[in-house]
VEXGU-948257 format. One record per atom (N, C-alpha, C): residue number from 0; residue in one letter; atom name; x, y, z. Coordinates in steps of 0.1 Angstrom, whole numbers, m for minus. Each point is the difference from the previous one (the first is absolute). Layout:
BEGIN
PAGU    n  res  atom     px     py     pz
PAGU  NUM    A    CA      X      Y      Z
...
REM end
This chain:
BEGIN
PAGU    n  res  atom     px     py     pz
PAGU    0    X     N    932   1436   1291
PAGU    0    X    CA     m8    m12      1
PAGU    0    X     C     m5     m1     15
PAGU    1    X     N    m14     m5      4
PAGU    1    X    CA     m4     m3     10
PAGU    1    X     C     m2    m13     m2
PAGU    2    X     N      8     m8     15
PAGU    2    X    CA     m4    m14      1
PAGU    2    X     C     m5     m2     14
PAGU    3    X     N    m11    m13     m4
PAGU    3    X    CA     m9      1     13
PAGU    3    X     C     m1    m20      2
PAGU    4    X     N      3      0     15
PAGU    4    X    CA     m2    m16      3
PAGU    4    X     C    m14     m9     m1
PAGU    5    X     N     m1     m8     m8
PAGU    5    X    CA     m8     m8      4
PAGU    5    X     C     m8    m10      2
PAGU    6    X     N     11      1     15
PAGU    6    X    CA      2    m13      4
PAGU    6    X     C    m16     m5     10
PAGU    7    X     N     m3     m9     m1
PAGU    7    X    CA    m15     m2     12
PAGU    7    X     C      6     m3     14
PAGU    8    X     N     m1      4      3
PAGU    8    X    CA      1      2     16
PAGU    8    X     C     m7     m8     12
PAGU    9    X     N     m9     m5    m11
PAGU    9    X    CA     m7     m9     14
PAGU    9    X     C      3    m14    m10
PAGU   10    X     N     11     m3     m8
PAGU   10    X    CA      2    m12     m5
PAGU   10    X     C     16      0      4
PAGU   11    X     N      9      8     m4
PAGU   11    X    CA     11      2      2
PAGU   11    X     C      4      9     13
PAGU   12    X     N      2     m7     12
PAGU   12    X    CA      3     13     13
PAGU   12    X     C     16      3      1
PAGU   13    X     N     m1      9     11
PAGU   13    X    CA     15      5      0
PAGU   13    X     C     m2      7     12
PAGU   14    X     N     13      1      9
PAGU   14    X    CA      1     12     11
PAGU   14    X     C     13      4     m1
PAGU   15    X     N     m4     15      4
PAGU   15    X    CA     12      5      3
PAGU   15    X     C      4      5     13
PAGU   16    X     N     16      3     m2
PAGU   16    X    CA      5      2     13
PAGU   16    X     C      8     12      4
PAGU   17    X     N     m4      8      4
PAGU   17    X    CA     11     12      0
PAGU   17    X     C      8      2     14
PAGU   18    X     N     13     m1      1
PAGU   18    X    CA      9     m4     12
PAGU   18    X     C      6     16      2
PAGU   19    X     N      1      0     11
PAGU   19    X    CA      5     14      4
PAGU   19    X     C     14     m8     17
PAGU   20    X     N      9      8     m4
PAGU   20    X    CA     11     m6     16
PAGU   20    X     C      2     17     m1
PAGU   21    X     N     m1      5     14
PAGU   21    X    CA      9     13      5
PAGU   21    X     C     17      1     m4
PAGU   22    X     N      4     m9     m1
PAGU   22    X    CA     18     m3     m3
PAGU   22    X     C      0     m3    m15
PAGU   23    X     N     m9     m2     m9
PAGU   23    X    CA     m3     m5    m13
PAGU   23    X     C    m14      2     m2
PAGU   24    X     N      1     14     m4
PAGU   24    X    CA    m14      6     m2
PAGU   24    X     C    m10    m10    m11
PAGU   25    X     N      7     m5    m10
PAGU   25    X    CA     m9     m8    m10
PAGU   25    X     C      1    m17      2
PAGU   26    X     N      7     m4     13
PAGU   26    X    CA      6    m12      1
PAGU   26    X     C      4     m5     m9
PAGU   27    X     N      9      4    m11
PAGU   27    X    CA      8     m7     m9
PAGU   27    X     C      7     m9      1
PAGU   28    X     N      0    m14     m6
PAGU   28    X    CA      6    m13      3
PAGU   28    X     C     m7     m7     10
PAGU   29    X     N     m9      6      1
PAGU   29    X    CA    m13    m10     11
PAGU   29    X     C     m3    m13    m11
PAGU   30    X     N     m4    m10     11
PAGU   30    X    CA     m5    m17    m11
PAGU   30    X     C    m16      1      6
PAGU   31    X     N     m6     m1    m11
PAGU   31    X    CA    m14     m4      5
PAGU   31    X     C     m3    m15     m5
PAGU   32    X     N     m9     m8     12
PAGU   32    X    CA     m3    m12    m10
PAGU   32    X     C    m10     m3      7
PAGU   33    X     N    m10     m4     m9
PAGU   33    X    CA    m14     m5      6
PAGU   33    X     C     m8     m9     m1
PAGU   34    X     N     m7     m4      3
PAGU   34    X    CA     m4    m16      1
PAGU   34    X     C    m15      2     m2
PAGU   35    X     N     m5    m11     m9
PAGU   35    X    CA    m14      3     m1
PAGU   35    X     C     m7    m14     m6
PAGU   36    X     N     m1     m8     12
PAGU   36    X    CA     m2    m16     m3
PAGU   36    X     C     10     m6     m6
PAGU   37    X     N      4     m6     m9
PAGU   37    X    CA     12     m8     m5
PAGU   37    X     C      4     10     m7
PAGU   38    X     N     m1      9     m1
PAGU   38    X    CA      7      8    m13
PAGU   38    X     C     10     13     14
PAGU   39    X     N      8     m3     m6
PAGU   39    X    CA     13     10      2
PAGU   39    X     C      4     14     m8
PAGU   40    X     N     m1     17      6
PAGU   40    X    CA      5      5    m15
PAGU   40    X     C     13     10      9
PAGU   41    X     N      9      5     m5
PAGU   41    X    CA      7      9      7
PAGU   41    X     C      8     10     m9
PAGU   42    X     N      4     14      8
PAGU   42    X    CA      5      7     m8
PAGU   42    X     C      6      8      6
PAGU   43    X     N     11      7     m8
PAGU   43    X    CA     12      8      8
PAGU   43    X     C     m7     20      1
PAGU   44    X     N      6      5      6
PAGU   44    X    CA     m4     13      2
PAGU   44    X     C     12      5     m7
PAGU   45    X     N     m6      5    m14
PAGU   45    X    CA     16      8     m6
PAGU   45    X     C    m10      9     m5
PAGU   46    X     N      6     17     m1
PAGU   46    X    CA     m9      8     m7
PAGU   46    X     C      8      3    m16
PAGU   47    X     N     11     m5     m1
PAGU   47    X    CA      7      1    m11
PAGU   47    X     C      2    m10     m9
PAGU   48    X     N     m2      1    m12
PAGU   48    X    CA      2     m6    m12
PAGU   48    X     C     10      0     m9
PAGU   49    X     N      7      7      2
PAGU   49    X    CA      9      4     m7
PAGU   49    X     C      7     22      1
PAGU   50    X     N      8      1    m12
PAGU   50    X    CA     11     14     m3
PAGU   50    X     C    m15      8      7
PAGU   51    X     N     m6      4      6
PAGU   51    X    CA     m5     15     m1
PAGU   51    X     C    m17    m10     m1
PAGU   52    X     N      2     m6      2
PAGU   52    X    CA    m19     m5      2
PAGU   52    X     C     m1     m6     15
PAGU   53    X     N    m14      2     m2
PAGU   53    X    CA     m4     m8     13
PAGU   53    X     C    m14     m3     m1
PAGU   54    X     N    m12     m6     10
PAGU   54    X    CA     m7     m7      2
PAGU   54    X     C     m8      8     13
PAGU   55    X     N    m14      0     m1
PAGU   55    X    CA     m7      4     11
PAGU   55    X     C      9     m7     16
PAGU   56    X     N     m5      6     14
PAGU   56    X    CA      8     m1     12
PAGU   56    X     C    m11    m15     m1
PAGU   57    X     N     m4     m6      0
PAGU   57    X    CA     m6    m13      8
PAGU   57    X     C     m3    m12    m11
PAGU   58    X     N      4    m12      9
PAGU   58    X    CA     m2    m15     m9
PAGU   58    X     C    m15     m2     m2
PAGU   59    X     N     m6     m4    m12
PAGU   59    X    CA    m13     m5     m6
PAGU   59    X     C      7    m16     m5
PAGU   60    X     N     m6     m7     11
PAGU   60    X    CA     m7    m13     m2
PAGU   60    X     C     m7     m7     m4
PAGU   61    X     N      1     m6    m16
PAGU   61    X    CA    m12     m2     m6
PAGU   61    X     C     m1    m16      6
PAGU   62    X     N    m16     m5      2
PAGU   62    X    CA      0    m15     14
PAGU   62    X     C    m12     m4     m7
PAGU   63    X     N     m1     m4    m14
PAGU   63    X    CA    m11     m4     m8
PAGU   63    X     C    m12      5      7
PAGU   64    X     N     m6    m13     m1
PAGU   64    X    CA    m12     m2      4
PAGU   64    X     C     m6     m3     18
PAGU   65    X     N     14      0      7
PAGU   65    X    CA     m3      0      9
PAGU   65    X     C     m5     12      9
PAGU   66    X     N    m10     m1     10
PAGU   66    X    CA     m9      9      3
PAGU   66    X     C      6      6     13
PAGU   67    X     N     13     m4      8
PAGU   67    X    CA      7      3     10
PAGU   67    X     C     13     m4      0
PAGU   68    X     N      7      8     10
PAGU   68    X    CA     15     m6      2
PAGU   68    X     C     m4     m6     14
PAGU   69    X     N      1     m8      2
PAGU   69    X    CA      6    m11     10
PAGU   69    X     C      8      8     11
PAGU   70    X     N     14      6     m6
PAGU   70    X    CA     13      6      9
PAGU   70    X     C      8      7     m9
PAGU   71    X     N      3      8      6
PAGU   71    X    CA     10     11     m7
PAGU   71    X     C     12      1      9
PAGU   72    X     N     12     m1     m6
PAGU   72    X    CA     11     m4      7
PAGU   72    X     C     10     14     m3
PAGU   73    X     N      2      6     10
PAGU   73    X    CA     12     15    m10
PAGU   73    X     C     10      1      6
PAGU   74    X     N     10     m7     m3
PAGU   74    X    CA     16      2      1
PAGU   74    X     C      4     13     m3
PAGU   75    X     N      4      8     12
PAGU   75    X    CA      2     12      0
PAGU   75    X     C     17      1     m3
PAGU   76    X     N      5     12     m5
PAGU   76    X    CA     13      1     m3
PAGU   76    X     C      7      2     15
PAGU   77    X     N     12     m8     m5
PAGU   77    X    CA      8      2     15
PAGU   77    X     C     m6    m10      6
PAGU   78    X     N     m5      2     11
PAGU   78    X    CA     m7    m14     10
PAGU   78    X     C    m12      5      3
PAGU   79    X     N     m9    m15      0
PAGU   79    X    CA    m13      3      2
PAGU   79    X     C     m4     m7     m6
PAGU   80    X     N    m17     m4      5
PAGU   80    X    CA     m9     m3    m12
PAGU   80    X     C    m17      4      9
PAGU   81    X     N     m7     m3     m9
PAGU   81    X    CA    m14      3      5
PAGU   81    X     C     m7     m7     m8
PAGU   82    X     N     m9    m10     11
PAGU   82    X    CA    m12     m8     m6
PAGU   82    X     C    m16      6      2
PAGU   83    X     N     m7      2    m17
PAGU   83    X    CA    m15      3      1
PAGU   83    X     C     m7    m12     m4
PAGU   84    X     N    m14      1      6
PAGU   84    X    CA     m8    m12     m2
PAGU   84    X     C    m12      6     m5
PAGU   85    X     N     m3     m7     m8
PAGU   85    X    CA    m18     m1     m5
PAGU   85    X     C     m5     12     m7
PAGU   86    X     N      8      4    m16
PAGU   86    X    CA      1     11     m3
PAGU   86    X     C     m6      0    m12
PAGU   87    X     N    m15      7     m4
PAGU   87    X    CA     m5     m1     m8
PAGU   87    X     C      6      1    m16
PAGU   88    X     N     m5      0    m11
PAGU   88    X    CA      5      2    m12
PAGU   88    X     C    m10     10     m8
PAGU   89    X     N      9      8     m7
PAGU   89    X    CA      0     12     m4
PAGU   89    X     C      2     11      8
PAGU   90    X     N      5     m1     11
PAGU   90    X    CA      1     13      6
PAGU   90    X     C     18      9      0
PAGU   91    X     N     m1      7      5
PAGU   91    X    CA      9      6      1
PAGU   91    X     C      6      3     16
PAGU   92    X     N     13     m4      8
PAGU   92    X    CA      3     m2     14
PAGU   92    X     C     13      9      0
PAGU   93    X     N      0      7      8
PAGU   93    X    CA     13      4      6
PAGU   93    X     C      5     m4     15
PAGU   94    X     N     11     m4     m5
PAGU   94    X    CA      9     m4     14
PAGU   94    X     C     13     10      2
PAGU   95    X     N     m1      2     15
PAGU   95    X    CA     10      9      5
PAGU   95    X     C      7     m5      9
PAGU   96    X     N      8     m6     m5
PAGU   96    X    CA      7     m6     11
PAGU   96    X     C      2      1     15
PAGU   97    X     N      1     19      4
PAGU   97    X    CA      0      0     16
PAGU   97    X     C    m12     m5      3
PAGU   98    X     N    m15      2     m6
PAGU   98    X    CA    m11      1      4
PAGU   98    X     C     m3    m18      3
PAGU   99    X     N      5    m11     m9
PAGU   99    X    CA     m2    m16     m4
PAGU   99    X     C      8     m4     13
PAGU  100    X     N     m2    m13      7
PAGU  100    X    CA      5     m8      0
PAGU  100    X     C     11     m3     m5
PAGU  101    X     N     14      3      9
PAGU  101    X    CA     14     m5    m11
PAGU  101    X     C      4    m10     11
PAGU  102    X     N      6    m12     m8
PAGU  102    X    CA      4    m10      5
PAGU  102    X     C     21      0     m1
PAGU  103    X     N      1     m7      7
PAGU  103    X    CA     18     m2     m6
PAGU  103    X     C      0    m10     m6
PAGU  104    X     N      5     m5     m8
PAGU  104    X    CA      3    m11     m9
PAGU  104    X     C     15     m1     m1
PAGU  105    X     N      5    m12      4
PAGU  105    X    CA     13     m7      2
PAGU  105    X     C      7      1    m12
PAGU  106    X     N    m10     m5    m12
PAGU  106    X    CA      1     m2    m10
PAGU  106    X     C      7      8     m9
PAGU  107    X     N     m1     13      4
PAGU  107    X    CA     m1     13    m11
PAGU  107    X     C     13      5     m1
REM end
């Protein structure tokens, strides 16, 4: 069987995120959460699903109809976090942690 998406893309947006840490090559257990006018969406970094499966290395954010994120917030594993601003939709971003802005968070 061949299956094919399709979804419209300039009705339904989405971004993705692919996280890279040197200490945590796929930043697993990273929190992403993003903000995009009143609407809030977030999501965990797991590449596993279960016994012997798994899931492509990066989070897809589906963010309706909205045409941007506002801020992208990435709680990095261990301590840390890193804030992006003004980040189009449909694209595709990688963050590397040495390369980002890391903050310390008290919090974490």
């Amino acid at each position: 069987m061949l299956y094919r998406i399709n979804t419209d893309s300039s009705r339904f947006k989405s971004i993705a995120v692919e996280l890279y840490d040197s200490a945590n090559i796929l930043a697993v257990g990273a929190v992403i959460t993003a903000y995009s006018g009143k609407h809030l969406f977030t999501a965990d970094n797991f590449v596993t699903r279960g016994f012997q499966s798994s899931v492509q290395p990066f989070i897809t954010l589906g963010i309706g109809d909205s045409p941007s994120i506002d801020s992208l917030y990435i709680r990095w594993p261990g301590k840390g976090f890193t804030v992006l601003y003004n980040l189009s939709a449909n694209k595709k971003i990688r963050v590397i942690r040495s390369e980002s802005e890391v903050n310390e968070n008290p919090h974490n």
